[in-house]
N, C-alpha and C positions, 0 to 999 in steps of 0.2 A: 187627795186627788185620786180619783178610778181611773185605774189603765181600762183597756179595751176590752179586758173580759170583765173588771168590776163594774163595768157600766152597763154593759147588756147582763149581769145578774143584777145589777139594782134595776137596771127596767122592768127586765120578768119577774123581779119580786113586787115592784110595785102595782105593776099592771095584777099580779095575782092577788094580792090584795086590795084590788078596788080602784086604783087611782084612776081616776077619766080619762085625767091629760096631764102629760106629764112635758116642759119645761126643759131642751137643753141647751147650756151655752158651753163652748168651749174654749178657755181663757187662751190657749195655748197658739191661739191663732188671729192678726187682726185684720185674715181676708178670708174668704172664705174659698176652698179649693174643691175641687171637683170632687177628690178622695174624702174630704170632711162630710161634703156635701150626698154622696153616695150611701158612705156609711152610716153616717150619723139620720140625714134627715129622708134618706129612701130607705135602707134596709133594717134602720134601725125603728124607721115606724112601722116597718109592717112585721119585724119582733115582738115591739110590742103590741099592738094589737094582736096576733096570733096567738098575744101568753094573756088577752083577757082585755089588754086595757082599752081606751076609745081613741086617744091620738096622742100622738107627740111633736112637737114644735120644736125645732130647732133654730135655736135666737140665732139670727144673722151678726156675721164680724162684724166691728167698724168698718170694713172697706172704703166706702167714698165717704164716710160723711166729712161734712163740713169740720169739724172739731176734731178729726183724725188728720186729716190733710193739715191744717193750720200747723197742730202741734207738728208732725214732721217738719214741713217747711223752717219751724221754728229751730228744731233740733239741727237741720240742715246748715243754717245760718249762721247757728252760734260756732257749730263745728269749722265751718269755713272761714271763719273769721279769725279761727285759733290758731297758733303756730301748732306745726306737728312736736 
């Protein structure tokens, strides 16, 4: 896993050698925050484009979907239902 300087040198290596569009998700998070959002999908696109590349995407969290919600709900349930 790339901390925060491994990933802006694998973007600027990538973008230096050719990649169009490069793809990020970050596991580490299942909403997405204003700091992720900042870094990752403003400052980190316009890195990589500056080091050459064409764009970067940054996959959006689960946040609201359907099948995130669910599963919590679910987790919530079982837990409440368990003696501490």
């Amino acid at each position: 896993m790339l901390g925060e300087h491994g990933c802006l040198s694998a973007r600027n290596r990538n973008a230096r050698h050719g990649a169009g569009r490069v793809d990020v998700v970050c596991p580490g998070f299942v909403s997405d925050c204003l700091e992720t959002l900042e870094e990752i999908g403003i400052r980190g696109r316009e890195q990589f484009r500056a080091a050459g590349g064409d764009d970067l995407f940054l996959i959006p969290s689960l946040n609201s979907s359907p099948a995130w919600i669910d599963a919590v709900v679910d987790l919530a349930r079982r837990h409440a239902s368990s003696p501490p």
